[in-house]
N, C-alpha and C positions, 0 to 999 in steps of 0.2 A: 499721252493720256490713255491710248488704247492699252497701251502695255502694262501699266499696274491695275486693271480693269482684270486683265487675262491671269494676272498672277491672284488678285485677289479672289475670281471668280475657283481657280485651280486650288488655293486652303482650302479656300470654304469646301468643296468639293471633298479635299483630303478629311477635313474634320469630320464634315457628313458621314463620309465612309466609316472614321474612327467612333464615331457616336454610336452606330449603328451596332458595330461590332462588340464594342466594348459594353454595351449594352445591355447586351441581349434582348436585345429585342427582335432575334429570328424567331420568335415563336417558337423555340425550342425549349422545354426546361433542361438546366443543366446536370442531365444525369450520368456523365463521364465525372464530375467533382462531385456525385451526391456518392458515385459508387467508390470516388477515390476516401471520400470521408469515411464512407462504411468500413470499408478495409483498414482504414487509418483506426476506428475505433476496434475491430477486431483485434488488432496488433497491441493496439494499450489495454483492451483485456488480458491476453493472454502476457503482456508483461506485468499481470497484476495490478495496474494501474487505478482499479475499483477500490484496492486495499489499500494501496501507499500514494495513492495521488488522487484521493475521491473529486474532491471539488473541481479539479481542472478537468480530469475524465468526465463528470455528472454536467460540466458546462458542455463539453463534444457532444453527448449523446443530445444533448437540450436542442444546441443549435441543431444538428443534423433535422430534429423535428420538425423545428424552424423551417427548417430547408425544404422539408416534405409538405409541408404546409404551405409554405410564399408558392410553391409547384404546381398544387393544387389550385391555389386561389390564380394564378398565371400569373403572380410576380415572381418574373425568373429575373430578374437583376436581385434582389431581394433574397433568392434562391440562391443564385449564386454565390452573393454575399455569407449569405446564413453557410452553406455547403465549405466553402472555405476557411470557413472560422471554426468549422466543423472539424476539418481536417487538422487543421495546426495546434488545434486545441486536443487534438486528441494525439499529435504527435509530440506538443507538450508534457504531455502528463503521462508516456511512456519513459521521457526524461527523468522529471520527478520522480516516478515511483523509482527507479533505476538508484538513483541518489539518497532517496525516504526507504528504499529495502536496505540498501547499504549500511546507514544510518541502524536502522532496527537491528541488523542481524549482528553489529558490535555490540548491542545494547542486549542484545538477548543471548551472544556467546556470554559477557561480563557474566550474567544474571547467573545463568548456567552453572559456570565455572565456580562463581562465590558459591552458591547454594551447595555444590558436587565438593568443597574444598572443607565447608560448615558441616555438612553430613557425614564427612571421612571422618572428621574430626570426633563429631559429638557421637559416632558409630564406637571410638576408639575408646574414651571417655567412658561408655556401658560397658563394654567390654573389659575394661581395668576392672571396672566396680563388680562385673561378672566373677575375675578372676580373684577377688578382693574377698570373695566368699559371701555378697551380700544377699541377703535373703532374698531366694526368685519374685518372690508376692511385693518386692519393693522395687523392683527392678519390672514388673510386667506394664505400670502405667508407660513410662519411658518406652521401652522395649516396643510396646504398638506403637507410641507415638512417630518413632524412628522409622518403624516397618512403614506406618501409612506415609510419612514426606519421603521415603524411598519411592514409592508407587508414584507422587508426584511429581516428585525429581523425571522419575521416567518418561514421565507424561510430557514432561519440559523438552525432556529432549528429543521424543520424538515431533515433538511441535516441531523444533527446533529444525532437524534432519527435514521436515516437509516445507520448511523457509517459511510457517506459520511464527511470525517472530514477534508479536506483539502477544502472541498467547503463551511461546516459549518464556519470554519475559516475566509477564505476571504470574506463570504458574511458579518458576523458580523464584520469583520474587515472594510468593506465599508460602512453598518449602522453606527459603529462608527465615521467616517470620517464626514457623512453626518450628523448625531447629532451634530458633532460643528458647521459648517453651520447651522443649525438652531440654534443652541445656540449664535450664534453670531448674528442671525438677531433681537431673542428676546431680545438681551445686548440692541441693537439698541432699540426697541421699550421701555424697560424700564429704560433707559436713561431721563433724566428731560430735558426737552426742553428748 
């Protein structure tokens, strides 16, 4: 009887010590996990993570707060908790963006490409009708029209080139729109009267 007395007295013991520990309840806040979160979320900024992983990132930065706060108030298990959720979530959503930029920059070379392929095209198209001898004053609505989705074009792809891929997209995606508008006024002018 003394002997399971001794073993039971030595868990208890172990667990006490594990409680403690795991705890946190040294009176410490946990600022080794609050500073590993910070740097966890500096890393998913600078992987763009704001841009291509907003809501998992905007969760890191929430909890981190969290973490600041349970700190403050002296719930450091609370802290610690928050501080951890902090970090993974913010090591998550350097993931995601990784994957969501990937994702965009095929969607925004397509854009590019179709819009650069449309432009060569309906460039080509004026240019017959130039050589065709048609009257400049018929040819000048067109002729701006092309010059200004060329400036956007451009505009596309230096989005492009700066891995801004959601504005590379839409801008090529509205040069394209406006190439059919030109191509529809040039149908018009080479049309047989």
């Amino acid at each position: 009887m003394f002997r399971p007395r001794r073993e039971l007295l030595g868990t208890l013991l172990i667990l006490g010590a594990l409680a403690v520990s795991a705890g946190g309840c040294g009176g410490e806040p946990p600022e080794k996990e609050m500073q590993q979160a910070q740097g966890a979320i500096d890393a998913a900024r600078a992987a763009a993570a704001p841009e291509y992983a907003k809501e998992e990132f905007d969760a890191a930065v929430k909890a981190l707060e969290r973490a600041h706060q349970a700190a403050t108030d002296r719930d450091y298990r609370q802290a610690l908790n928050d501080a951890l959720d902090a970090r993974d979530r913010a090591q998550t959503s350097v993931r995601m963006a990784a994957d969501n930029m990937a994702t965009a920059r095929v969607e925004a070379d397509r854009a590019v490409a179709a819009a650069t392929a449309s432009y060569d095209v309906v460039r080509k198209r004026l240019a017959d009708l130039d050589a065709a001898k048609t009257p400049p004053r018929n040819l000048a609505g067109p002729r701006k029209a092309i010059e200004e989705t060329g400036l956007q074009l451009q505009e596309a792809r230096t989005a492009f080139d700066q891995k801004h891929y959601a504005v590379a997209t839409s801008t090529a995606n509205a040069v394209s729109k406006a190439i059919i508008s030109a191509s529809t006024a040039i149908d018009e002018l080479a049309a047989p009267p």
